[in-house]
Short mmCIF file of the C-alpha atoms (twelve columns), coordinates in Angstrom:
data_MODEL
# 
_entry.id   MODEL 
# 
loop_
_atom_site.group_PDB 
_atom_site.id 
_atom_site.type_symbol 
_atom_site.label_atom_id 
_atom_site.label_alt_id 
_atom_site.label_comp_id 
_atom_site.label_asym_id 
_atom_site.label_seq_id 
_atom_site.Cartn_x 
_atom_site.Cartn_y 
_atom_site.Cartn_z 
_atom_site.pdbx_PDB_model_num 
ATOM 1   C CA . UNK A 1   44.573  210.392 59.680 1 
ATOM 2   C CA . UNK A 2   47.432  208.547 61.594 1 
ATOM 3   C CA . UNK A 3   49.226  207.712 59.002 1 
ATOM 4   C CA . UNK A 4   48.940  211.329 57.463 1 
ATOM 5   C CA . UNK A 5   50.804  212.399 61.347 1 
ATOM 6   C CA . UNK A 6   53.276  209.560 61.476 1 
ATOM 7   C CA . UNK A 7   54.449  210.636 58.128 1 
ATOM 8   C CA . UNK A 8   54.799  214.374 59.060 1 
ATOM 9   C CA . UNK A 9   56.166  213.150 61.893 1 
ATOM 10  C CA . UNK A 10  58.642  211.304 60.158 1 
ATOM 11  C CA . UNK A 11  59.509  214.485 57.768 1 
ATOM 12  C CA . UNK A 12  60.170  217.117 60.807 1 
ATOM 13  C CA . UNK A 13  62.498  214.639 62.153 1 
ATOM 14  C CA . UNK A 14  64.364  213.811 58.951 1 
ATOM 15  C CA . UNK A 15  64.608  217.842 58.579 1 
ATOM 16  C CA . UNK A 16  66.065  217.486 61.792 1 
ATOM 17  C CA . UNK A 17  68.204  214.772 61.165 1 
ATOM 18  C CA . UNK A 18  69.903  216.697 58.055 1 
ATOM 19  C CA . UNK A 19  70.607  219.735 59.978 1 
ATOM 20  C CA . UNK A 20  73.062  218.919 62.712 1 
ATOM 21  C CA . UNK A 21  74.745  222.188 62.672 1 
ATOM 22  C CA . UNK A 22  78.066  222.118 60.863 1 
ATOM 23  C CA . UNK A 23  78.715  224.478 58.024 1 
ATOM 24  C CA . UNK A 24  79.975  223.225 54.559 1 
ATOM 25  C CA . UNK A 25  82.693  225.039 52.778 1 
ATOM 26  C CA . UNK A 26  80.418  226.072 49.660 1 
ATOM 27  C CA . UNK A 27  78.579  228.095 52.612 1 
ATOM 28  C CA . UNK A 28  81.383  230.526 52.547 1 
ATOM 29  C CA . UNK A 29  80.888  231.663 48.482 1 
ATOM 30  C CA . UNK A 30  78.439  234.805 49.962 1 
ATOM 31  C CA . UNK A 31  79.368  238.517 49.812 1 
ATOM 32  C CA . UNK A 32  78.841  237.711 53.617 1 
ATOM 33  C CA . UNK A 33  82.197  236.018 53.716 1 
ATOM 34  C CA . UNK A 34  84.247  237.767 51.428 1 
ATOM 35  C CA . UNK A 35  87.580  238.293 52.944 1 
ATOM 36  C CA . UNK A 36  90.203  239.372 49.880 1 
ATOM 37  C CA . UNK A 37  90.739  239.037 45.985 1 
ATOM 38  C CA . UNK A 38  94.097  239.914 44.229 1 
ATOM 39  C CA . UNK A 39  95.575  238.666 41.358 1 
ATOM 40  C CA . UNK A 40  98.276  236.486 41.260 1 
ATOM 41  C CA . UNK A 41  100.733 236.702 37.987 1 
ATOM 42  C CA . UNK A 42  100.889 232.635 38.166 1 
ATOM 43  C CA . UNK A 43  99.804  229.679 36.665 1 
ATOM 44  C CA . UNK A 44  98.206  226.802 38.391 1 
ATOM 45  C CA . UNK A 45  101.357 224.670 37.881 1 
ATOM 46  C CA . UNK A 46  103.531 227.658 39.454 1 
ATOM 47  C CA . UNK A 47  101.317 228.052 42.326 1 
ATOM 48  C CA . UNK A 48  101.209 223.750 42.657 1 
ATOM 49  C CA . UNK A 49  105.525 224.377 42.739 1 
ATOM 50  C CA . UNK A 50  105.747 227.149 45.095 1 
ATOM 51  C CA . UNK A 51  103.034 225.126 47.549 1 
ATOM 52  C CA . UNK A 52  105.082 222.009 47.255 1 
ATOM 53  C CA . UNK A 53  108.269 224.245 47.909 1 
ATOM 54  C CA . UNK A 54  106.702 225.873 51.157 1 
ATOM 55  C CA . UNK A 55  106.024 222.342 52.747 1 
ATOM 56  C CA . UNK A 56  109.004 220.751 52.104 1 
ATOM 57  C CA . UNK A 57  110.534 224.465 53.625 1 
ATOM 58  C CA . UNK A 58  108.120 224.605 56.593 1 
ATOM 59  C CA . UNK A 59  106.502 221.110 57.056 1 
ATOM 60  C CA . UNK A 60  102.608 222.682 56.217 1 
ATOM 61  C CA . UNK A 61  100.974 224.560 52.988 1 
ATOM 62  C CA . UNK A 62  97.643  225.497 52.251 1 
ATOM 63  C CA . UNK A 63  95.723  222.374 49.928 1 
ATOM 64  C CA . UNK A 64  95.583  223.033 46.666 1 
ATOM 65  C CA . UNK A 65  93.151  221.454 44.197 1 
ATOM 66  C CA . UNK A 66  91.862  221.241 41.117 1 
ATOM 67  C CA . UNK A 67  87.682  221.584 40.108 1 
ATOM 68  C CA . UNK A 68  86.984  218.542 38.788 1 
ATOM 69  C CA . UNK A 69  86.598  218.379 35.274 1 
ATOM 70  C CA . UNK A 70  86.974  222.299 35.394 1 
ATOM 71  C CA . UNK A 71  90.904  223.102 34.001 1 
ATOM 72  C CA . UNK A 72  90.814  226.653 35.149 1 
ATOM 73  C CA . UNK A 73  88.972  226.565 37.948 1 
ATOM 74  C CA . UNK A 74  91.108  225.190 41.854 1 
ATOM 75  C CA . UNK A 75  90.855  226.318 45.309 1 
ATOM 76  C CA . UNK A 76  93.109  226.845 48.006 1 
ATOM 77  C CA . UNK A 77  91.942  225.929 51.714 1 
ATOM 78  C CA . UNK A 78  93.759  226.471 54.901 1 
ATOM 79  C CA . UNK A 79  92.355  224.799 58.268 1 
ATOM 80  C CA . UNK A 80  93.808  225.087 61.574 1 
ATOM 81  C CA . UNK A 81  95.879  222.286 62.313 1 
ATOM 82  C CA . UNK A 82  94.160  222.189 65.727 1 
ATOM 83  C CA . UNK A 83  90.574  221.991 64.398 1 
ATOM 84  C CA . UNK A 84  89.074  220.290 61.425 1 
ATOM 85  C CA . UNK A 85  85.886  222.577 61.972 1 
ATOM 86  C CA . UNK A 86  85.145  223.905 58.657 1 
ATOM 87  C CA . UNK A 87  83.979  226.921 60.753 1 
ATOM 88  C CA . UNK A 88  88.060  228.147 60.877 1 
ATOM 89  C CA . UNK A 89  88.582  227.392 57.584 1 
ATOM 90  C CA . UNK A 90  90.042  229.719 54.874 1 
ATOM 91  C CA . UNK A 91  88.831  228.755 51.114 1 
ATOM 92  C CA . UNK A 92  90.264  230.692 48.399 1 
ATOM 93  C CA . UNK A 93  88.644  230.308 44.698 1 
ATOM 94  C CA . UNK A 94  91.387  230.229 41.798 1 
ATOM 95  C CA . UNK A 95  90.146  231.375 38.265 1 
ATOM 96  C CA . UNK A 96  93.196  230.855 35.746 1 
ATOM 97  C CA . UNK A 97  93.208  233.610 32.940 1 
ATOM 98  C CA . UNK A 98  95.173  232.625 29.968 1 
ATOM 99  C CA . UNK A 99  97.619  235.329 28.589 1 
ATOM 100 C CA . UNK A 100 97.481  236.822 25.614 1 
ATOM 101 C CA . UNK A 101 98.708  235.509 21.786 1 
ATOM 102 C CA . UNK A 102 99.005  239.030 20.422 1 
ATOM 103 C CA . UNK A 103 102.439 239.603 22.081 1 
ATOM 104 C CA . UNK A 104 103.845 236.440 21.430 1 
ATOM 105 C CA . UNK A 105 102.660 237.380 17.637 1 
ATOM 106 C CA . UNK A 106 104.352 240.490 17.862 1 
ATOM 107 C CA . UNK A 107 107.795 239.601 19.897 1 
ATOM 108 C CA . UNK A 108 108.243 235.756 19.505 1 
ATOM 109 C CA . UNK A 109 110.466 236.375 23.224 1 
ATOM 110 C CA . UNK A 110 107.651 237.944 24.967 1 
ATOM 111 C CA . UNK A 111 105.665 235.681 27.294 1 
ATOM 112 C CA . UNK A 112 102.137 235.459 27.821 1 
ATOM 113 C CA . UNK A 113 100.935 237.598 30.788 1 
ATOM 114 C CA . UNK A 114 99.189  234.458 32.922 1 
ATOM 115 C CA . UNK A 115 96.960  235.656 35.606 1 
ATOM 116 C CA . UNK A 116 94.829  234.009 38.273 1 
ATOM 117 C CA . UNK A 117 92.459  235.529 40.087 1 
ATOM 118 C CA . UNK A 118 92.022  234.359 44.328 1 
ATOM 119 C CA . UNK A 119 88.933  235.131 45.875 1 
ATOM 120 C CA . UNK A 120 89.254  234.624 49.447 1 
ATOM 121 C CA . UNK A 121 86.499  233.836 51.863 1 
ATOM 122 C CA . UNK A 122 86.398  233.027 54.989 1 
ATOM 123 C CA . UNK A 123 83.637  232.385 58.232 1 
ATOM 124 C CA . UNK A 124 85.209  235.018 60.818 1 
ATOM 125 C CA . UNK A 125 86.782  238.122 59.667 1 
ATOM 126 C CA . UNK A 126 89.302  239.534 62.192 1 
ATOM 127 C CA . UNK A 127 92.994  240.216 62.411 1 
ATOM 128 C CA . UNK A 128 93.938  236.533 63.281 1 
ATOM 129 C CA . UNK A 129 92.306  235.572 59.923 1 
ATOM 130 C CA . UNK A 130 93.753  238.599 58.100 1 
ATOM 131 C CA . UNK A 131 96.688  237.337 58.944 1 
ATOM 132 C CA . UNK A 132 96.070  233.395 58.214 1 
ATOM 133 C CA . UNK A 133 95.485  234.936 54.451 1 
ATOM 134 C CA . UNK A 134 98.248  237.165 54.337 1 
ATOM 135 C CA . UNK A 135 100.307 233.883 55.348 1 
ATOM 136 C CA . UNK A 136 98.753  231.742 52.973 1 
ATOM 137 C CA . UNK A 137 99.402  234.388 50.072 1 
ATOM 138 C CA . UNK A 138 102.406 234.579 51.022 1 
ATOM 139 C CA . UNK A 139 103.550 230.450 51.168 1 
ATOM 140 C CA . UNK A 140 102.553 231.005 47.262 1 
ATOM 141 C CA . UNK A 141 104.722 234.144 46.934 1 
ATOM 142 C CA . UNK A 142 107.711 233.625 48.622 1 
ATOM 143 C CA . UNK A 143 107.627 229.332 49.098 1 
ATOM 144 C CA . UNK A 144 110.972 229.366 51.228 1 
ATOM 145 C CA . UNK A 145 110.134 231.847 53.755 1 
ATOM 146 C CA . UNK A 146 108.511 229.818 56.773 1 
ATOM 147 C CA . UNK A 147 107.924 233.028 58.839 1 
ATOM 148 C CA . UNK A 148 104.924 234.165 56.974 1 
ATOM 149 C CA . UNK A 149 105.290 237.761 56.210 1 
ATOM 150 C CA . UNK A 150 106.874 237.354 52.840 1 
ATOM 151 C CA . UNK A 151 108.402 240.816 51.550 1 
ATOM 152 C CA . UNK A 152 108.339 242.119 54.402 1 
ATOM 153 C CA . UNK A 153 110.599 239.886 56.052 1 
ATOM 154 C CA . UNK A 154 113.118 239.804 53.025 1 
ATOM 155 C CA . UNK A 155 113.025 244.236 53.505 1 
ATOM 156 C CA . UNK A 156 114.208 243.809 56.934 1 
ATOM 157 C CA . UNK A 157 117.179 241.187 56.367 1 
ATOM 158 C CA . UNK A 158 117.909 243.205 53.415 1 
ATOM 159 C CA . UNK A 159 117.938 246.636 55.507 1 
ATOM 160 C CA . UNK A 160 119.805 244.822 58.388 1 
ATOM 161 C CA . UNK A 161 122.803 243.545 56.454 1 
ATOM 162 C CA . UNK A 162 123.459 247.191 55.497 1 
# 
């Protein structure tokens, strides 16, 4: 009998111990969560170049990495640089889609249409975070503009040199 209550004992407490109340980033893959998915017209290398532009640009990038023994699957995540709380974090599924062979058949100049597809999730859902992801789209987009709003910013220069 005691030693049938010292071991539940010991079981509710190592439930306990397990559970201290911090969320892991695989948490996030829920409709809960679901924040945005486009499709980027990119390759993984591409998307490594542009990231690797954007910090040498603006000092910070969004992490980029590969699945491990997966070659078309990566993931993007962008944390506050003020928190390391995976709570604030951004994480951003890549699926690579190879292009196409029939047009190359057909027009030996035509290049493969490469795709990736970024689903973005993400804890909180708000305009702050709306924003984080339009910001981390764009770092991909347009890797020299350190401002974050991508073609937005490139339609007003362009409108105010006129």
């Amino acid at each position: 009998m005691k030693k049938g209550v010292v071991l539940l004992v010991l079981l509710v407490l190592a439930g306990c111990a397990t559970n201290n109340g911090t969320s892991r980033v695989m948490d996030l893959r829920s409709k809960a969560h679901f924040r945005d998915q486009r499709v980027l017209h990119m390759t993984f290398p591409e998307i490594q170049m542009a990231l690797f532009k954007h910090q040498a640009a603006c000092g910070s990038a969004p992490v980029f990495a590969m699945e491990p023994g997966k070659t078309a699957f990566a993931r993007l995540t962008d944390r506050p640089l003020e928190g390391s709380d995976y709570k604030q974090i951004i994480y951003t599924e890549l699926v690579h889609y190879r292009g196409s062979d029939l047009g190359t058949v057909i027009d030996r100049a035509a290049d493969r249409d490469w795709r990736t597809r970024a689903t973005t999730y993400s804890f909180y859902a708000d305009s702050a975070v709306d924003e984080r992801i339009e910001k981390m789209f764009n770092a991909i987009t347009h890797p020299q503009d350190c401002t974050g709003q991508g073609a937005a910013a490139q339609d007003d220069e362009g409108k105010a040199e006129k």
